[in-house]
mmCIF entry with sequence, helices, sheets and N, C-alpha, C, O atoms, coordinates in Angstrom:
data_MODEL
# 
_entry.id   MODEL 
# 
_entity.id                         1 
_entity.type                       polymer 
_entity.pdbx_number_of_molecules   1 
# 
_entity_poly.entity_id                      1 
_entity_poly.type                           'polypeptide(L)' 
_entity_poly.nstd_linkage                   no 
_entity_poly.nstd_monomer                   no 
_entity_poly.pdbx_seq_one_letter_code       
;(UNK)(UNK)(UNK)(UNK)(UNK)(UNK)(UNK)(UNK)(UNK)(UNK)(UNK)(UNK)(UNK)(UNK)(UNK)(UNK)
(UNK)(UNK)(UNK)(UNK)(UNK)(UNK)(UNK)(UNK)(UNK)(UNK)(UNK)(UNK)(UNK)(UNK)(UNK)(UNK)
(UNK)(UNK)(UNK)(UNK)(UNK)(UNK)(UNK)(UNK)
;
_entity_poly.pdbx_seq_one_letter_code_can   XXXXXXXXXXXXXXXXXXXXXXXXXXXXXXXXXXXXXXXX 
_entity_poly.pdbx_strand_id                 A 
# 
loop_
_entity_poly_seq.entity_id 
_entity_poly_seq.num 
_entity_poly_seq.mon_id 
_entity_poly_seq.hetero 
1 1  UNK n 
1 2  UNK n 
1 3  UNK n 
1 4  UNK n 
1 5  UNK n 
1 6  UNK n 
1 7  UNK n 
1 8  UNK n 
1 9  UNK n 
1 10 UNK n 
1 11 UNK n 
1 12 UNK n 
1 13 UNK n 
1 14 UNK n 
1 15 UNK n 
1 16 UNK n 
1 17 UNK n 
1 18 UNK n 
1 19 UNK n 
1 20 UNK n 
1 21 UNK n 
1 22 UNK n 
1 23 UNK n 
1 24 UNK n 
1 25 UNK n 
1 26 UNK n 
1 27 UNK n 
1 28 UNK n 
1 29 UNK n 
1 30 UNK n 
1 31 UNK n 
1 32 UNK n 
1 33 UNK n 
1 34 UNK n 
1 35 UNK n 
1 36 UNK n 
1 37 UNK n 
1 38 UNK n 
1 39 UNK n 
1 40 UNK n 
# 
_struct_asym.id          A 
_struct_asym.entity_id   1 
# 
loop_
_struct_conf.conf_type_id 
_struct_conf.id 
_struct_conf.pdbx_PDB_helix_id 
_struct_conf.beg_label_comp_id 
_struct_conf.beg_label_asym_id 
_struct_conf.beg_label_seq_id 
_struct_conf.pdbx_beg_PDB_ins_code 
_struct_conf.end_label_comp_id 
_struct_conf.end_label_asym_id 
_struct_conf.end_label_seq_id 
_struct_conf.pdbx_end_PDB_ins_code 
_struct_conf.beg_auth_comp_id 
_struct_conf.beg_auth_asym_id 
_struct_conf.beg_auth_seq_id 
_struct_conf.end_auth_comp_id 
_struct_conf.end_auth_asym_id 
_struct_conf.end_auth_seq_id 
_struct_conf.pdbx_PDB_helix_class 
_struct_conf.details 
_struct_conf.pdbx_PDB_helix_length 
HELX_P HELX_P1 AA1 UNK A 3  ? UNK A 23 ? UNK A 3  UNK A 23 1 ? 21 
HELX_P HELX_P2 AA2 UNK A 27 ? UNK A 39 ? UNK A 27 UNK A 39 1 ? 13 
# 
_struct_conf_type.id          HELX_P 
_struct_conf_type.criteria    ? 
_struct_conf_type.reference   ? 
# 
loop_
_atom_site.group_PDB 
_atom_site.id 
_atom_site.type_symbol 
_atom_site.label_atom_id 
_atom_site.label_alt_id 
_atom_site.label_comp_id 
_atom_site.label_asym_id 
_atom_site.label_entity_id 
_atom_site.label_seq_id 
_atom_site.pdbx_PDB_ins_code 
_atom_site.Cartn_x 
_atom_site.Cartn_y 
_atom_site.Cartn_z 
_atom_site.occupancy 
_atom_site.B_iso_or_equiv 
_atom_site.pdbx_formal_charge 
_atom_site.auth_seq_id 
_atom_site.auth_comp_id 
_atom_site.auth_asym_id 
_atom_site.auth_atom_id 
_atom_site.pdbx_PDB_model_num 
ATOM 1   N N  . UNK A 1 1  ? 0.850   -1.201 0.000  1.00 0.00 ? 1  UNK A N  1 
ATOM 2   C CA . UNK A 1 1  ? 0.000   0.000  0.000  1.00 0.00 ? 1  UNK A CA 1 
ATOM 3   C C  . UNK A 1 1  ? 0.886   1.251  0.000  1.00 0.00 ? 1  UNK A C  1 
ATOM 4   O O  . UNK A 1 1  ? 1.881   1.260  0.724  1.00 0.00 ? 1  UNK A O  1 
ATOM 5   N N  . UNK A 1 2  ? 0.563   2.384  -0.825 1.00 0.00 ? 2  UNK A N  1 
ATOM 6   C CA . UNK A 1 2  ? 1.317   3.613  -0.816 1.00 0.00 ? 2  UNK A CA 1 
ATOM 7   C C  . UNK A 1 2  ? 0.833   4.301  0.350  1.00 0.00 ? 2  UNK A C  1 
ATOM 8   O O  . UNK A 1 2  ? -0.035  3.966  1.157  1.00 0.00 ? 2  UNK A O  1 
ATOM 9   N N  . UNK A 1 3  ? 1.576   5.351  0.287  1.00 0.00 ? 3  UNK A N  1 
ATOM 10  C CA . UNK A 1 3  ? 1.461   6.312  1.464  1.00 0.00 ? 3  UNK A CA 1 
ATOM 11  C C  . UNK A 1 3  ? 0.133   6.726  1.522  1.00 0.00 ? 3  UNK A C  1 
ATOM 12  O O  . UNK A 1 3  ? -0.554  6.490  2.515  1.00 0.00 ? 3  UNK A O  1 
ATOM 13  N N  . UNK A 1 4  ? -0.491  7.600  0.095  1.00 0.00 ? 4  UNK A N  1 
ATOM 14  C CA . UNK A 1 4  ? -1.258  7.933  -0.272 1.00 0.00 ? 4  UNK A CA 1 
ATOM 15  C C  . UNK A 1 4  ? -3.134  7.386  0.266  1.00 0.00 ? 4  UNK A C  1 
ATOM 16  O O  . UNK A 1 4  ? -4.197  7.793  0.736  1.00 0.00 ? 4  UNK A O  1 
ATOM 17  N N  . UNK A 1 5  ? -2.486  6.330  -0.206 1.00 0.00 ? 5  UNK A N  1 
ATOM 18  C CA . UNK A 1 5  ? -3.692  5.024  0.220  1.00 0.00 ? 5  UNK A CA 1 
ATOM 19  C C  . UNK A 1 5  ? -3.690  5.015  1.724  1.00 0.00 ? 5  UNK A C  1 
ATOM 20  O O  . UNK A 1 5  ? -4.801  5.171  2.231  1.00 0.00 ? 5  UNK A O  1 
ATOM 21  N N  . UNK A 1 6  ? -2.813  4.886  2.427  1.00 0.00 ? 6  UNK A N  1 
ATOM 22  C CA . UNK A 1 6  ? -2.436  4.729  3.869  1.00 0.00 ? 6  UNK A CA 1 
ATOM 23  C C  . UNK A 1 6  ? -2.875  5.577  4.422  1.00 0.00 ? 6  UNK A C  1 
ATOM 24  O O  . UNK A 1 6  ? -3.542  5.275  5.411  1.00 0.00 ? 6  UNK A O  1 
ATOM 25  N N  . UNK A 1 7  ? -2.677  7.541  3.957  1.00 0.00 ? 7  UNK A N  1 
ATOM 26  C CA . UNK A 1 7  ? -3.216  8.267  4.679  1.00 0.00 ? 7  UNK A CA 1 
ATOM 27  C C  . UNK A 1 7  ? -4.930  8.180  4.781  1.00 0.00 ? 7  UNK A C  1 
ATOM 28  O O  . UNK A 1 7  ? -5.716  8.239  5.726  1.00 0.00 ? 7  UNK A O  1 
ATOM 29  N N  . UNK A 1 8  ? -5.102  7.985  3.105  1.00 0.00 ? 8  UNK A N  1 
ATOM 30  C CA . UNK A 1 8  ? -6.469  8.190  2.698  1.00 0.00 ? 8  UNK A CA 1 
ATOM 31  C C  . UNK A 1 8  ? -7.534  7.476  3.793  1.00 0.00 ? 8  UNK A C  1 
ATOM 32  O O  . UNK A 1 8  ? -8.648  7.873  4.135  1.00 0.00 ? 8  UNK A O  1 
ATOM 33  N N  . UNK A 1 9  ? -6.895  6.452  4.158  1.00 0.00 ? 9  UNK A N  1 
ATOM 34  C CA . UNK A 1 9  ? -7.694  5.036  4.939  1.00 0.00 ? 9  UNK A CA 1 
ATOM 35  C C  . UNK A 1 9  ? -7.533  5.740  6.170  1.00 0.00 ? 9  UNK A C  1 
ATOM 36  O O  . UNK A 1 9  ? -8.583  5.809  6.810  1.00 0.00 ? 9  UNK A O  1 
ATOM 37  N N  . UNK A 1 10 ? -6.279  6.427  6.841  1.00 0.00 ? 10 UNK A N  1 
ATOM 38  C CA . UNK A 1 10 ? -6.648  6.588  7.896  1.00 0.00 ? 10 UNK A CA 1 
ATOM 39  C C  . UNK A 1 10 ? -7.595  8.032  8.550  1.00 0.00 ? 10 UNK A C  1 
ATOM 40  O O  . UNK A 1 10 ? -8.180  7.985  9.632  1.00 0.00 ? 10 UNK A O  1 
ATOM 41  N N  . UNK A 1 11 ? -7.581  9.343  7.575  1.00 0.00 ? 11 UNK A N  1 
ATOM 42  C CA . UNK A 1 11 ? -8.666  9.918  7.293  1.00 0.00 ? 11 UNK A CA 1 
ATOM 43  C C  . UNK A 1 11 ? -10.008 9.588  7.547  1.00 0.00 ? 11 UNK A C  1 
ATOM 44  O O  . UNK A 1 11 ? -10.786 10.196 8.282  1.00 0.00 ? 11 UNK A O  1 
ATOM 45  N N  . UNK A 1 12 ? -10.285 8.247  6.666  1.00 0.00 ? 12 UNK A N  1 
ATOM 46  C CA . UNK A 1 12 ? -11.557 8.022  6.477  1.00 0.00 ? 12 UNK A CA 1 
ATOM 47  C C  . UNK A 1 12 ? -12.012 7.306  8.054  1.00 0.00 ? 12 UNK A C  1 
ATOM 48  O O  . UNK A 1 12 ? -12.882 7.693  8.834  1.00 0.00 ? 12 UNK A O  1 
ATOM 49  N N  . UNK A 1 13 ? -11.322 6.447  8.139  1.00 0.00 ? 13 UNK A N  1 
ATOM 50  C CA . UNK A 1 13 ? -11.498 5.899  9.941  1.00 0.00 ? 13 UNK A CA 1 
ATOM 51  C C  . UNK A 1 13 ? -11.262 6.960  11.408 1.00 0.00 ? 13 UNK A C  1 
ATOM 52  O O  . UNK A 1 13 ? -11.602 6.696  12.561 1.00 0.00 ? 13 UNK A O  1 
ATOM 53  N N  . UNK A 1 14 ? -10.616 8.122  10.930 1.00 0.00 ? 14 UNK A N  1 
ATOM 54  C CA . UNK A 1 14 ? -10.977 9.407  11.829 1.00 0.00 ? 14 UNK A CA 1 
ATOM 55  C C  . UNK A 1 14 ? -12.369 9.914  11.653 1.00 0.00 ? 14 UNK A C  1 
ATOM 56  O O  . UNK A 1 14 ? -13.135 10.063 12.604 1.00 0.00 ? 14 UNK A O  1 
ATOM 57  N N  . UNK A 1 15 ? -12.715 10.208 10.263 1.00 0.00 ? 15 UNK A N  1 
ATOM 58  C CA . UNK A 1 15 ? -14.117 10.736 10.315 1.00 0.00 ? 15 UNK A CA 1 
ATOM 59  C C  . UNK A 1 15 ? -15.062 9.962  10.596 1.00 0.00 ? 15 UNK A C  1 
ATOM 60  O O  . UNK A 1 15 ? -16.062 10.564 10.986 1.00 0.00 ? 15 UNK A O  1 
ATOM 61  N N  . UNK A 1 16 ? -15.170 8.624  10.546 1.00 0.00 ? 16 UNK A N  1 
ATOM 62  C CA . UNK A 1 16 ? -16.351 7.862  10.870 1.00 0.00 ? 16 UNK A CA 1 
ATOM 63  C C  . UNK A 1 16 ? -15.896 7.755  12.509 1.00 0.00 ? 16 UNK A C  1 
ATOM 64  O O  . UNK A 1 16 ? -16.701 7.247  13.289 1.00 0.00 ? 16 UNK A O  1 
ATOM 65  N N  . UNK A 1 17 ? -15.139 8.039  12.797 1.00 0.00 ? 17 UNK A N  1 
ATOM 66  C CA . UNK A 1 17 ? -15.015 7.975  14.796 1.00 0.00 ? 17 UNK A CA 1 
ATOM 67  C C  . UNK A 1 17 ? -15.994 9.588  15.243 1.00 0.00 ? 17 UNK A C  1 
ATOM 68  O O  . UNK A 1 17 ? -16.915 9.751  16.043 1.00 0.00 ? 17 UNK A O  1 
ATOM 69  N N  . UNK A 1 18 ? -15.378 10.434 14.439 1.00 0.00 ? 18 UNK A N  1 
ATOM 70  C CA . UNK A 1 18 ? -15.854 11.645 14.147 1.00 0.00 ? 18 UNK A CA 1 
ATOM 71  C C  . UNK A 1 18 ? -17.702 11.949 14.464 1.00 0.00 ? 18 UNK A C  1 
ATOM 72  O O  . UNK A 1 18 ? -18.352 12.688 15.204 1.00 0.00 ? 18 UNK A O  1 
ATOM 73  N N  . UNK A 1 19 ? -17.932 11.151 13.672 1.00 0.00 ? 19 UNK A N  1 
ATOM 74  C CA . UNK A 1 19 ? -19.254 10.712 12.830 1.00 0.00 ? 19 UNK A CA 1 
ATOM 75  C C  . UNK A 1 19 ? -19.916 10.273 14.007 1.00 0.00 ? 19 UNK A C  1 
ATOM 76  O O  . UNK A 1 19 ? -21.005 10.742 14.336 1.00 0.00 ? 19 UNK A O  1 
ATOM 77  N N  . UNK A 1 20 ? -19.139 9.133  14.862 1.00 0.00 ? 20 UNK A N  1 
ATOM 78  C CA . UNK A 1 20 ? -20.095 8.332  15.843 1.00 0.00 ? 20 UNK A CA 1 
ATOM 79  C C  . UNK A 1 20 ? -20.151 9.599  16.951 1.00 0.00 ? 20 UNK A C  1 
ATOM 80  O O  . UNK A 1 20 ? -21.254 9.911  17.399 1.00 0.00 ? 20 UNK A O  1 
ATOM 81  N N  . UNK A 1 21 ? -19.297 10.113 17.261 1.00 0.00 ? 21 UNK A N  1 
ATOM 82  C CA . UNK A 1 21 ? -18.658 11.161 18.337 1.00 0.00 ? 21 UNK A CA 1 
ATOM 83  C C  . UNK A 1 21 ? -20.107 12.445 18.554 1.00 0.00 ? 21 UNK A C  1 
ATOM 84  O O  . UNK A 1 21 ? -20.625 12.857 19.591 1.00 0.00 ? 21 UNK A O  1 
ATOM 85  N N  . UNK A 1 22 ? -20.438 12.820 16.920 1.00 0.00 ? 22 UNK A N  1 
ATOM 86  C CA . UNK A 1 22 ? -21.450 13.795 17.074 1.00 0.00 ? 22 UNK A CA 1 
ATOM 87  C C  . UNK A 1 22 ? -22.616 13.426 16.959 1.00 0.00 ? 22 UNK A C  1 
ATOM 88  O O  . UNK A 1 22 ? -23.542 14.220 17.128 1.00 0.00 ? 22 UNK A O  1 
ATOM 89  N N  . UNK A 1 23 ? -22.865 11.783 16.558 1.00 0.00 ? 23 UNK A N  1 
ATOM 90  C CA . UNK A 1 23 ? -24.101 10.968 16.633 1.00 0.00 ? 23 UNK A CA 1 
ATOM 91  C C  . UNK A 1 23 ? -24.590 11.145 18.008 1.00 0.00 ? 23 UNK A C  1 
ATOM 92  O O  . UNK A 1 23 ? -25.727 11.533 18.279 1.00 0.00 ? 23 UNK A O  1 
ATOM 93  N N  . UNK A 1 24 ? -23.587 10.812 18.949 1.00 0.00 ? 24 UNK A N  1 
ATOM 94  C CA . UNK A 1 24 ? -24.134 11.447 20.439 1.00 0.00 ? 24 UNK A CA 1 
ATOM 95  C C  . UNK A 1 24 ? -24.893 12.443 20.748 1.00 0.00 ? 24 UNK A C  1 
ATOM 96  O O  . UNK A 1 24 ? -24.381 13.515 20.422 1.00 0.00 ? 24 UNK A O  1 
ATOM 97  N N  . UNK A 1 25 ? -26.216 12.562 21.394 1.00 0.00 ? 25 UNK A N  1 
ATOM 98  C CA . UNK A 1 25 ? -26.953 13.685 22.112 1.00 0.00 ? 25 UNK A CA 1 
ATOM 99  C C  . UNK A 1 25 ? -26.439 14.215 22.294 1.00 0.00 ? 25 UNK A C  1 
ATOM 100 O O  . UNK A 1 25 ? -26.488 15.138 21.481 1.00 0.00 ? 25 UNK A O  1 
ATOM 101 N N  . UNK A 1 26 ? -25.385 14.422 23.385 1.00 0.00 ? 26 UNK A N  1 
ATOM 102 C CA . UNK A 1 26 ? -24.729 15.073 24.718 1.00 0.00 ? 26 UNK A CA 1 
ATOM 103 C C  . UNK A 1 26 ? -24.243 15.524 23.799 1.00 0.00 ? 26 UNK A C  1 
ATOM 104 O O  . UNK A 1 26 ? -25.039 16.302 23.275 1.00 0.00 ? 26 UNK A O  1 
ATOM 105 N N  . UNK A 1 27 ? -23.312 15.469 23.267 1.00 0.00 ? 27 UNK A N  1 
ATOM 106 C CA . UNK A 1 27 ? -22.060 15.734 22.307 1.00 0.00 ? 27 UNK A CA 1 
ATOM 107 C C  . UNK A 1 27 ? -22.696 16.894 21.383 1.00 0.00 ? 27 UNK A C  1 
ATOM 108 O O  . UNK A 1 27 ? -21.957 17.870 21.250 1.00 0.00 ? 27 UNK A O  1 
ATOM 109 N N  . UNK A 1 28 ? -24.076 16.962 20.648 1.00 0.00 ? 28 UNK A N  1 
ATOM 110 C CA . UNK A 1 28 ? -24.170 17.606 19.895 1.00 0.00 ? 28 UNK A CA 1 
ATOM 111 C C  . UNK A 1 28 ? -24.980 18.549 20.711 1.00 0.00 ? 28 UNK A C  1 
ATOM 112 O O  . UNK A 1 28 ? -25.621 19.420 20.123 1.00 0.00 ? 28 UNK A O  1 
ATOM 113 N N  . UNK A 1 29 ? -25.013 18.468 21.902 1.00 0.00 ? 29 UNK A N  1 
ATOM 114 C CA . UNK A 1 29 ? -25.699 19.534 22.649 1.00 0.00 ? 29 UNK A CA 1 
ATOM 115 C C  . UNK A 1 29 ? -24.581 20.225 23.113 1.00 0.00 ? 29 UNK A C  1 
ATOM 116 O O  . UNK A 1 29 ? -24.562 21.454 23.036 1.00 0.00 ? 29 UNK A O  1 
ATOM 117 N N  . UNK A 1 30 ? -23.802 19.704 23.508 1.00 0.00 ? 30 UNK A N  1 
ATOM 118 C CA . UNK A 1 30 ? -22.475 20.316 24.090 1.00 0.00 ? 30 UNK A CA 1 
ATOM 119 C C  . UNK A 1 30 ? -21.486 21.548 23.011 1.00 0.00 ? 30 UNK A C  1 
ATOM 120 O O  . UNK A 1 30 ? -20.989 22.644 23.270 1.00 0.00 ? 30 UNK A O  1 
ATOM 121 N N  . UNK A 1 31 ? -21.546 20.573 21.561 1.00 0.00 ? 31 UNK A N  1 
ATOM 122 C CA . UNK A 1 31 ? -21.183 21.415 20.784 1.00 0.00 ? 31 UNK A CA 1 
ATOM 123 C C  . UNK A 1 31 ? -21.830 22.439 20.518 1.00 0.00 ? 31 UNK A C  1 
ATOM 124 O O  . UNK A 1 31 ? -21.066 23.397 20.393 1.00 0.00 ? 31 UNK A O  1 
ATOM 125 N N  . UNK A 1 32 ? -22.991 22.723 20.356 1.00 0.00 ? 32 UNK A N  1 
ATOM 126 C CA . UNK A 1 32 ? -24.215 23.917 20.427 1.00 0.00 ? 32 UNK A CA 1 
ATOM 127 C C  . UNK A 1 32 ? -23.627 24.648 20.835 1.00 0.00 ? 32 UNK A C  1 
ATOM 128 O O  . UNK A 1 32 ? -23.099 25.598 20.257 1.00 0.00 ? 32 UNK A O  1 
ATOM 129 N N  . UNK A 1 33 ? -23.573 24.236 22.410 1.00 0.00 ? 33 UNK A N  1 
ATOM 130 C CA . UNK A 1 33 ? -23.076 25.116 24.093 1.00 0.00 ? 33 UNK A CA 1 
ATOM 131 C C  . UNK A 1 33 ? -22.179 25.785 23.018 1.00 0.00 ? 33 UNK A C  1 
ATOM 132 O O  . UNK A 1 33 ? -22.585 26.731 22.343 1.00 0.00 ? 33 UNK A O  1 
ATOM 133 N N  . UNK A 1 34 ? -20.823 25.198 22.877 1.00 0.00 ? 34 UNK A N  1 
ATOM 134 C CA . UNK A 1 34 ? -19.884 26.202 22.313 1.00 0.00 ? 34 UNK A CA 1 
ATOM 135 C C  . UNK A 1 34 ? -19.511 27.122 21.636 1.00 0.00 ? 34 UNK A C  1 
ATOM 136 O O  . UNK A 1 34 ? -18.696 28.029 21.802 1.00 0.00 ? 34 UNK A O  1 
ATOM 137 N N  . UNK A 1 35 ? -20.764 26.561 20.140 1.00 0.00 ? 35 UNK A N  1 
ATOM 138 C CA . UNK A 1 35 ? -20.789 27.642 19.110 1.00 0.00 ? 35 UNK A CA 1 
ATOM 139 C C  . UNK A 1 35 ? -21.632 28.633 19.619 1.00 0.00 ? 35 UNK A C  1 
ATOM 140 O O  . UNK A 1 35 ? -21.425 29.740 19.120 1.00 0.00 ? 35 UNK A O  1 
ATOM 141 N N  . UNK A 1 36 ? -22.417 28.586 20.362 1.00 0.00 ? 36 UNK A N  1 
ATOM 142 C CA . UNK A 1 36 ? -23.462 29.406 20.589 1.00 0.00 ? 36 UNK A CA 1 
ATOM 143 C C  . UNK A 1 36 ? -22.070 30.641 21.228 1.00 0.00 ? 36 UNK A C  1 
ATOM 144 O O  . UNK A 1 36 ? -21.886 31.745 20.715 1.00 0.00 ? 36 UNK A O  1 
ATOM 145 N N  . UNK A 1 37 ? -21.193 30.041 22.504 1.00 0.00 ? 37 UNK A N  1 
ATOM 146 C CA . UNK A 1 37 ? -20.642 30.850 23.275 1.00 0.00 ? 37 UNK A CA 1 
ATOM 147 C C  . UNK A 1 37 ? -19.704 31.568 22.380 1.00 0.00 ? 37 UNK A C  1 
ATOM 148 O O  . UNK A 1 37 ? -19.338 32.707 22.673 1.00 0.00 ? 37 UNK A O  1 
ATOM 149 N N  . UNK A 1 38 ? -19.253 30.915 21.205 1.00 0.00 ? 38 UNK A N  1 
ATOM 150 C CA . UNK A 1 38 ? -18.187 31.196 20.097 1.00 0.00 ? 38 UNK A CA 1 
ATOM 151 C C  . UNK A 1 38 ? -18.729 32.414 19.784 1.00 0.00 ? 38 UNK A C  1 
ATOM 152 O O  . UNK A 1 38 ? -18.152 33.297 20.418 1.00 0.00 ? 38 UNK A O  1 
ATOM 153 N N  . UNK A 1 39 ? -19.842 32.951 18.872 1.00 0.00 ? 39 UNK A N  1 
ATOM 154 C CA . UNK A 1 39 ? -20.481 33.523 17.903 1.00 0.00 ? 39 UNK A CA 1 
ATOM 155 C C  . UNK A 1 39 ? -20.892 34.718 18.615 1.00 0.00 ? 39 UNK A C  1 
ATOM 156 O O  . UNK A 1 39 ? -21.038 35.763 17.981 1.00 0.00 ? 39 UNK A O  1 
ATOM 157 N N  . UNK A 1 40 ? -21.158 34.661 20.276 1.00 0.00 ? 40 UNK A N  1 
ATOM 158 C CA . UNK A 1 40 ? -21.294 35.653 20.616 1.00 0.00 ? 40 UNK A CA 1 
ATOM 159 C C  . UNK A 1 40 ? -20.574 36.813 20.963 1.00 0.00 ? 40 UNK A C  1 
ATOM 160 O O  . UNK A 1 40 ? -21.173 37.822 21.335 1.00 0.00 ? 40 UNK A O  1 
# 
């Protein structure tokens, strides 16, 4: 496998951890919390 391929794969298995991470309630309530505090 090239590098290329190697990174690509491991990208893709960050974002689907990613993915499960903001599938969470809490998590996407929490993130809210932040942007909300961000923006203001």
């Amino acid at each position: 496998m090239d590098s290329t391929a190697c990174s690509a794969s491991r990208i893709s298995s960050a974002a689907g951890r990613i993915d499960l991470f903001l599938s969470n309630e809490k998590t996407q309530y929490l993130a809210g919390k932040v942007l909300l505090a961000n923006s203001k």
